[in-house]
N, C-alpha and C positions, 0 to 999 in steps of 0.2 A: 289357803286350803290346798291341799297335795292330792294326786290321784296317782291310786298304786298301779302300777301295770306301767302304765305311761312314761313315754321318757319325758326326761325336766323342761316344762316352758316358763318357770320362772324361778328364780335367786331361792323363793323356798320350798322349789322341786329341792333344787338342787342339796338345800342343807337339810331336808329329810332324808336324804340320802347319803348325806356326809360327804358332798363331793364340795371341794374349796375352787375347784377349777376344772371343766368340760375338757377333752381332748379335742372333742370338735364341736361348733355351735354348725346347724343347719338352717341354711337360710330356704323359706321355699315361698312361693308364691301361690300356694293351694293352701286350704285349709289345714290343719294337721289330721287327717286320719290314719291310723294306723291298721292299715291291713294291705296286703300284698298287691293288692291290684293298682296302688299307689307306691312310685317312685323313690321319694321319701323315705317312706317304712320301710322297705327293702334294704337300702342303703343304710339306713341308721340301725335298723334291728342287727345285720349282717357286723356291719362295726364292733354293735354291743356285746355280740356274742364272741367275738373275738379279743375280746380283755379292754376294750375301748369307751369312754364314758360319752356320748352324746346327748346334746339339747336341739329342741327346733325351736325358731321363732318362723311362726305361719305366718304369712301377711303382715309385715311390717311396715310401718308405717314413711310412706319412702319420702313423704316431707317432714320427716322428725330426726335430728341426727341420731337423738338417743334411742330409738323405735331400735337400734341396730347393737347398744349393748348392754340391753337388759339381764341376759346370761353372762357378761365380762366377756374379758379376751380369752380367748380357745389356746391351749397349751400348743394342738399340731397346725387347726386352721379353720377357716370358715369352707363350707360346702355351699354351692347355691344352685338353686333349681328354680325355673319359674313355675315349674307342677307339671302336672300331666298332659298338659297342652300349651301349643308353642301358645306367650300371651297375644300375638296377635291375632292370631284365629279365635282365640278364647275370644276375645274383644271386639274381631269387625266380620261380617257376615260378607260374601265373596262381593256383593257389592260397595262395598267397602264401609256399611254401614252401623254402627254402634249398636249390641246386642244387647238387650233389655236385662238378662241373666246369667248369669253365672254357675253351674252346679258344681262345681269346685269352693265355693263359698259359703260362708253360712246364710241359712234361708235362700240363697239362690241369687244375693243382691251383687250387682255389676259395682264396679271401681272398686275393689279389695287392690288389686294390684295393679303397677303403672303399665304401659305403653313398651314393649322393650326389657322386659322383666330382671333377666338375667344381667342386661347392662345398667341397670340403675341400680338392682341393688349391690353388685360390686361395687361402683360409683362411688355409694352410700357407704360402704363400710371400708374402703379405701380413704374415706376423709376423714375416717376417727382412725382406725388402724393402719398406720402405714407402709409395716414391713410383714403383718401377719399372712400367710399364704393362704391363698383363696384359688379353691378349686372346684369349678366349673361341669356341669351335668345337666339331664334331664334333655327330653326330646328338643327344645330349643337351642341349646349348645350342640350340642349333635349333632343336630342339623344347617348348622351356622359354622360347623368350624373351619373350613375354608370360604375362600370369597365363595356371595353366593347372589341369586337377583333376588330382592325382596320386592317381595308384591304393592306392599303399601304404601313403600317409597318411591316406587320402579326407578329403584335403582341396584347397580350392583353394589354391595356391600363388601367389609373389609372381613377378616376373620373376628368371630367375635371376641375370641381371644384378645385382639390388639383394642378394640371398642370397651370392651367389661375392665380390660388392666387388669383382668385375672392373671393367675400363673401359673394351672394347669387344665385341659379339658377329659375328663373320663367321658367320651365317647360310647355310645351303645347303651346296654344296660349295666356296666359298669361296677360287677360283682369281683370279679377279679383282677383289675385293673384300680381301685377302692381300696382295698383291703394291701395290693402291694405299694401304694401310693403311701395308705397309714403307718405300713409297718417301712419303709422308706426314712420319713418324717424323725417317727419314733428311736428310729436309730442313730439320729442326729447329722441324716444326709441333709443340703438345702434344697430347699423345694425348686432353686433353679439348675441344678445336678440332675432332678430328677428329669431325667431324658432319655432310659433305658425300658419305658413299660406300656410294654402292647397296648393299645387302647387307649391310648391318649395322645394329646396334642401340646407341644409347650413351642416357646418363641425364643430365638437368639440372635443376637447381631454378629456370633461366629462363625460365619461358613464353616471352616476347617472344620465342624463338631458330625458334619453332617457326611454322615456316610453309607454307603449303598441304596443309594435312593433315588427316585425320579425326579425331575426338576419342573414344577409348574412353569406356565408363562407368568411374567409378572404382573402384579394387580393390576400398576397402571394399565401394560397393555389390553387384558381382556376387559377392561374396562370401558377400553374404548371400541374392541373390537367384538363384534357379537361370534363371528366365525370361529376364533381363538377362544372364544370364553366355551362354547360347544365346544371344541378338543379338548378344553383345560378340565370340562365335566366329565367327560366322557371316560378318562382318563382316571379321574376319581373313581368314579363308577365300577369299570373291570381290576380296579384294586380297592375292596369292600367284602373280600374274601379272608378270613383269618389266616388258609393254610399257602393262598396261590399272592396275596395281597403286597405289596411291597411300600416302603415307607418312601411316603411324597414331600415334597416342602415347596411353598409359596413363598418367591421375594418379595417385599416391597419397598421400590425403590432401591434396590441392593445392600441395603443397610441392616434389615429386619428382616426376618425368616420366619416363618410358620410352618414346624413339622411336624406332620402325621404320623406316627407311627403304625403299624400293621396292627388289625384289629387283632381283639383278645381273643381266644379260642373259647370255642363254645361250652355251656358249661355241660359236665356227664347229666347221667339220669342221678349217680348218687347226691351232684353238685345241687341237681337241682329239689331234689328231694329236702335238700338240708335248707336251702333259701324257704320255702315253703313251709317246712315245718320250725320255723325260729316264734317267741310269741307272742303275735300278733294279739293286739285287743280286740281286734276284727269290727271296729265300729270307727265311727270319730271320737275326738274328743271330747267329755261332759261339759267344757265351759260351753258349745257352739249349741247345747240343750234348750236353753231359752231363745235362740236366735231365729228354730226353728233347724236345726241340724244344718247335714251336708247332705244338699239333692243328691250329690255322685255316689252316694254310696248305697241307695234304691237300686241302681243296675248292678251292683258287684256283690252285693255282700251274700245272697245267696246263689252264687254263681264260682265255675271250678274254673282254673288254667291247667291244661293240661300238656300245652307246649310252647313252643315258641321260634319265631324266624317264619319266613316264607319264601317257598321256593317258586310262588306264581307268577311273581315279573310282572304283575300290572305298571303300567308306566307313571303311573299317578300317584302311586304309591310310598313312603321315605321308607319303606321296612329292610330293604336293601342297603340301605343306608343306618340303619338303628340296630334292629334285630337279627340282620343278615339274610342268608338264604337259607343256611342248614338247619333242619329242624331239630329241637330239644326239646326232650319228654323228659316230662314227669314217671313217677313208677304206680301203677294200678294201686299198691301199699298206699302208697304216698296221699294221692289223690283219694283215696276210698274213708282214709281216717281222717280228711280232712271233710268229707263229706258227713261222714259220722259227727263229728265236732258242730259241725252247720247245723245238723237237727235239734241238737239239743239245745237249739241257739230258742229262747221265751218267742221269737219272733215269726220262725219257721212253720210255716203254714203246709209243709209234706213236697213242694214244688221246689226243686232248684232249675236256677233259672239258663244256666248255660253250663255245656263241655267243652272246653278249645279253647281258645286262641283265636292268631291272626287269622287262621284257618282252619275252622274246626275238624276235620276228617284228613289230616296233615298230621298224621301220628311217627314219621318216621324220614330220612332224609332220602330224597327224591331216588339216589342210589349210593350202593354201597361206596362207591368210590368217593363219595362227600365225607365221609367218616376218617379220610387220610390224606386228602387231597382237595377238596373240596368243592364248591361248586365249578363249575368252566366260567371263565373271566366274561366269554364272550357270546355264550349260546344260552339260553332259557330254557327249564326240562318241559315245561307245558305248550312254548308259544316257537313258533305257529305250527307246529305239531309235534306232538310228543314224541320226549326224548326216547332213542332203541331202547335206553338202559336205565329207563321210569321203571319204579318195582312200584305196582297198583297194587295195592291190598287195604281192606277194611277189616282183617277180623279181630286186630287188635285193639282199633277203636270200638269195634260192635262188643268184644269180649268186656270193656270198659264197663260201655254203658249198661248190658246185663246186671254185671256187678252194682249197678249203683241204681238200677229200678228195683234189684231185691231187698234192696235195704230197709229195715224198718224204719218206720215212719216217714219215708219217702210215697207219694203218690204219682209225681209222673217226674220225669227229665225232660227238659228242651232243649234243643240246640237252636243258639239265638243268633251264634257268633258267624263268619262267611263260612256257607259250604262250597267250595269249587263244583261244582255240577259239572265240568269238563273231566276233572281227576274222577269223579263218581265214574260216568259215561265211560273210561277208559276201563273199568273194574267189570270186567265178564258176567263177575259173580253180583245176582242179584238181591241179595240177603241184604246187603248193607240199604239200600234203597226201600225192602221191604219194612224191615224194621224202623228206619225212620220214617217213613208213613204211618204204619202204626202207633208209632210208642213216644216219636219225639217232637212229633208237628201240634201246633192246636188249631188247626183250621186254616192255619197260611200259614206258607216256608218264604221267606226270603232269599233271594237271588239276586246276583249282581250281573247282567249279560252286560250292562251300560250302553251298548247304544248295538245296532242290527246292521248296520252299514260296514260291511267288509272293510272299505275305508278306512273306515275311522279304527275299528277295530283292532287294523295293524296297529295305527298309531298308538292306542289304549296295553298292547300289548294282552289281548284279548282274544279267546278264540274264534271262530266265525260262528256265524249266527247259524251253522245248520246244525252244529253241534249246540248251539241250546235250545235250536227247534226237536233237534231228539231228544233229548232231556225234558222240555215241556210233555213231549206225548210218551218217554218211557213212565215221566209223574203222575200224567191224568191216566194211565192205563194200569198202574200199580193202586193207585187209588180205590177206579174199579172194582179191580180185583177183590181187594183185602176191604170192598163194602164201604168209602169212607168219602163225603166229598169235603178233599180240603183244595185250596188253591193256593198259586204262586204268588207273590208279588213281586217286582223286578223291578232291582236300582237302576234310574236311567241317569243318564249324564246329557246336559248339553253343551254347546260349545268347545267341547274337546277339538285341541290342536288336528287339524286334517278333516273338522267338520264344517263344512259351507252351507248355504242354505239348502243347498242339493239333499247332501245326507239327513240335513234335518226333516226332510219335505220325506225323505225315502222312512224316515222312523216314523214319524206323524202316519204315514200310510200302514206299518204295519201295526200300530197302534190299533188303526181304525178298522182292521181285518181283525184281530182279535178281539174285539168290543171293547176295550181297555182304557179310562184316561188316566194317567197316576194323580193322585191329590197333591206328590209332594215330587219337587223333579232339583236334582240339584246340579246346578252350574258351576263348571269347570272354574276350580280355585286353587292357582299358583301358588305352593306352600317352598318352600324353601328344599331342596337338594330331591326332586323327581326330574327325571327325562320329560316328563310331560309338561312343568315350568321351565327346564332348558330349551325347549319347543315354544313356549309361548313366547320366550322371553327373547330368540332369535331367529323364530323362523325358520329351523334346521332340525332336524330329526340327527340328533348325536350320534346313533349309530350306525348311519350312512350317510351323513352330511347332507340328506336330500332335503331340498328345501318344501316347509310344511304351508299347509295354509292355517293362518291363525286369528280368529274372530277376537278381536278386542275392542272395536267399536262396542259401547255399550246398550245402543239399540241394536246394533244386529245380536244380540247375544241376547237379548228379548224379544227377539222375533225368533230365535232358534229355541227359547225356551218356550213361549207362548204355539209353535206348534206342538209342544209333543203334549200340548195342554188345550187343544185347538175347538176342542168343547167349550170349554167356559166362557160365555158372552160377552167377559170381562178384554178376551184377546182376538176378539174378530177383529178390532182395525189391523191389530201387529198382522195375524197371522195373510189376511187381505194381502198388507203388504207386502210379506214374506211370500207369498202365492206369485204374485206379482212378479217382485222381483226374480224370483226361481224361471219365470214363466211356466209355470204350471196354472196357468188357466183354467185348463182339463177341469180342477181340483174343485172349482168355484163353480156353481150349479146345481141339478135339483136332483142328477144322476147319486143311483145308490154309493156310487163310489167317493162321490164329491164330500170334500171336508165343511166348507160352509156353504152358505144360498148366496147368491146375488145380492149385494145393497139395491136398499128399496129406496123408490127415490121418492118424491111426491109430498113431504113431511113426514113420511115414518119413520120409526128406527130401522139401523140396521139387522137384518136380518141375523139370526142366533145359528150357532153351526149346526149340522142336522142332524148328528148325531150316527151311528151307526146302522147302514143298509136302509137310509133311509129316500124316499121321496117325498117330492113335495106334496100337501093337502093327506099325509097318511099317519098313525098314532106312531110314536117310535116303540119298536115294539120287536119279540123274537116271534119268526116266524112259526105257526104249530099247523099241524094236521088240519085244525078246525079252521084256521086262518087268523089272520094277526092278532096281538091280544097286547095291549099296554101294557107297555114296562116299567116297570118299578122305578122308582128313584135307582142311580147306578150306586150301589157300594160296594166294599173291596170284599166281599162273597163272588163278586162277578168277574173275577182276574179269572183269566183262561177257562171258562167256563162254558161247555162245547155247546153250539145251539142245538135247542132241541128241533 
């Protein structure tokens, strides 16, 4: 049975369409859906539209040799992606524990793909295929293509290049750097020739090839050296620029070379107009119909990208490393008929659900000088205070969103994706803050401050907390205004690099001034190519060498997370101890300020934390006029919520 629209996943895709042989088969390790917000489809639509014939196999079978050639041998080569998420993290939760689900799969069910994704299925299709050219993508290779520390192994790794036996890497999102790789191939250059195109990474044992270029330290040594392995990053890092970026190469051993070429140039507004508009089926595939679909495609499919890259510099972050710093837009055309398209979709209920990207109100590159030049190797435009030559405006985004609340049979827009609240706060003009109170909140805006402790903050590459202490009271006073109570909710982090029990004890307390416990707090998780895993992983803050303090004992990092949770009954002994340890005593008592009570001794339990301004023998309760009155169960209506 064939399905029209869709590219070929089986032999009679293929002869319904008359094709005797694929240019290229895609290997991926996500389900096959075809719409833009997946990897995949971008890549293969972008192929197809350029005279090129591709198939995917989704989730193959990595204990089946033949799972790998049920489309036959590819005429230019295999492409392989583990999906939209490196497989590791897909697969272990920061404690390194096996995730129940998958929304990259159908129904949502865990083991679709192996351990290592990208290296096993090169593996696999190097054992039947052995000279066909396989080239390498998707946030996992990206992020892998020089040595890097992998969390799960804690070890340093090699490039994965040399691990997968691939033979080339498209780095980034890999639009134009794809397309000159095909049309390379297509001309009858070898795919081990191919060593002239921005955006990619290949291997040689010829030095002499390698020219104008930096020279890493060699595997072996930062392998052994944590100090060197911080310079060797760091070094990667201020070259992650297209225009200022210069090509680097890793020995190993002296024998073998891994070189980086300088990333691809960003794509225009018209480049990216035409990726966007290519045609997508905008759902998954009907066989994954009975399986119970693809979870992943509930959060996208009524949802817009309006850019891409970010010039925020969180430390935690790979986009510096993936998508860059410069920002690319879409065109108001672009976006608006793609919106039009979304309504008429049988499913469309008048809500779409996102405008943005990595940062939604990031419509433009931080300044004009990124447009020729690009970002500064060495400084950040936001952190730790903005850059002289930030150009702050919103009316472009505002003008956007107008556009797409008039549209028929739309009922409201949201913006779901990261708002910087810092770049807000720098914007004079109070429209854009207006109007998203009004028109694009539903009772709670998400915010990412991540932790309140100046401290830690540097290290987060994050602004200081007074500047999201203004932000919380420019929100609740706009709210006001315009008649509306919604509230905040604010992504917390624990355990980040530079956080000791001190700052955690300092966040717990301002927690407990704002009435606040979050229900959901997430711990610092070393993913491959951030400054904030080059911190964990040595103890050194790469861009000053300064040495970090880093929580990796696995109790202390649930004692750092159980206070900012220090409510729940379930972490009075953790948080006891963390009190303790901190010597914050103070904190332990019947005083309104104190986090828990005293253990009771005698045979009772211990004592539950008090809860907010509270004492002992009193209801927990907000203070009124009339006098105290029992408080409700706490729920997320009550984020910053001013006492009456």
């Amino acid at each position: 049975m064939t399905y029209e629209g869709y590219l070929p996943i089986s032999k009679e895709d293929m002869w319904e369409r008359k094709i005797s042989q694929l240019d290229f088969v895609y290997v991926c390790g996500d389900a096959y859906v075809d719409h833009p917000s997946f990897g995949h489809a971008i890549i293969t639509r972008l192929l197809e539209a350029h005279g090129y014939t591709v198939g995917i196999i989704a989730q193959p079978d990595w204990k089946d040799d033949t799972s790998i050639s049920i489309l036959g041998e590819p005429r230019l080569g295999f492409l392989v992606s583990a999906g939209n998420m490196d497989s590791m993290v897909n697969h272990y939760s920061v404690s390194k524990k096996r995730r129940s689900t998958d929304s990259y799969s159908p129904g949502g069910v865990m083991g679709k793909r192996p351990d290592y994704a990208t290296v096993v299925y090169c593996n696999l299709i190097r054992h039947t295929y052995k000279n066909t050219p396989i080239i390498i993508g998707g946030i996992e290779a990206s992020l892998r293509r020089l040595s890097h520390y992998d969390y799960w192994s804690n070890k340093v790794k090699r490039s994965i290049l040399l691990d997968s036996g691939a033979d080339l890497i498209s780095y980034g999102m890999g639009e134009h750097s794809i397309l000159e790789i095909a049309d390379a191939l297509n001309s009858g250059i070898s795919v081990k020739d191919i060593t002239f195109v921005d955006g990619t990474v290949f291997k040689t044992k010829n030095r002499d090839i390698i020219y104008d270029a930096i020279e890493l330290p060699d595997y072996d040594a930062i392998k052994e050296d944590k100090k060197l392995y911080a310079q060797s990053f760091y070094t990667q890092y201020c070259n992650t620029d297209p225009f200022s970026g210069k090509r680097l190469f890793e020995p190993y051993g002296g024998t073998t070379y891994v070189v980086q070429n300088p990333p691809s140039k960003p794509l225009t507004t018209e480049e990216m107009d035409e990726v966007y508009a290519l045609p997508y089926m905008r759902n998954y595939h009907p066989i994954y119909e009975e399986e119970g679909g693809i979870p992943a495609i509930r959060e996208v499919k009524f949802s817009l990208i309006s850019n891409r890259g970010c010039y925020g510099g969180c430390s935690f972050c790979a986009l510096t490393f993936h998508q860059g710093r410069i920002i690319q837009t879409r065109s108001h055309e672009s976006i608006i008929k793609e919106a039009k398209l979304m309504t008429e979709d049988k499913d469309f209920k008048g809500y779409i659900h996102d405008v943005g990207g990595p940062t939604a109100n990031f419509r433009a590159p931080a300044c004009s000088k990124q447009l020729t030049k690009g970002a500064c190797p060495t400084r950040q435009c936001l952190f730790p205070k903005p850059c002289k030559n930030l150009e702050v405006s919103h009316k472009d985004y505002l003008e956007l969103l107008r556009k797409l609340r008039e549209l028929p049979k739309v009922k409201k827009v949201f913006i779901r994706s990261g708002i910087r609240f810092d770049y807000l706060m720098y914007d004079k003009d109070r429209t854009f803050l207006k109007e998203l109170c009004e028109h694009h909140v539903s009772g709670q805006l998400k915010v990412a401050p991540e932790h309140i402790s100046n401290n830690v903050l540097s290290r987060l590459g994050k602004p200081s907390v007074e500047v999201y202490n203004s932000f919380v009271k420019a929100y609740k006073d706009m709210n006001k205004k315009i008649g509306k109570e919604q509230y905040l909710v604010p992504y917390l982090m624990s355990s980040h690099p530079g956080s000791t029990l001190k700052e955690a004890v300092e966040l717990a307390e301002y927690l407990r001034d704002l009435g606040y416990m979050p229900e959901q707090v997430q711990d610092f998780y070393p993913t491959p190519s951030t400054i904030s895993t080059c911190m964990y992983y040595t103890g050194l803050d790469p861009r000053t060498m300064e040495p970090v303090y880093v929580a990796t004992n696995p109790h202390e990092k649930a004692m750092q997370r159980a206070l900012i949770q220090y409510r729940n009954p379930k972490n009075y002994d953790l948080v006891y101890e963390a009190l303790t340890k901190a010597h914050r005593e103070d904190l332990i008592g019947y005083d309104k300020k104190c986090l828990i009570r005293p253990r009771r001794y005698g045979g009772g339990k211990p004592n539950a934390s008090l809860g907010k301004g509270q004492a002992a023998g009193k209801n927990p309760g907000r203070k009124k006029s009339t006098g105290e009155q029992p408080r409700k169960k706490k729920t997320i209506r009550n984020v910053h919520h001013k006492k009456k």
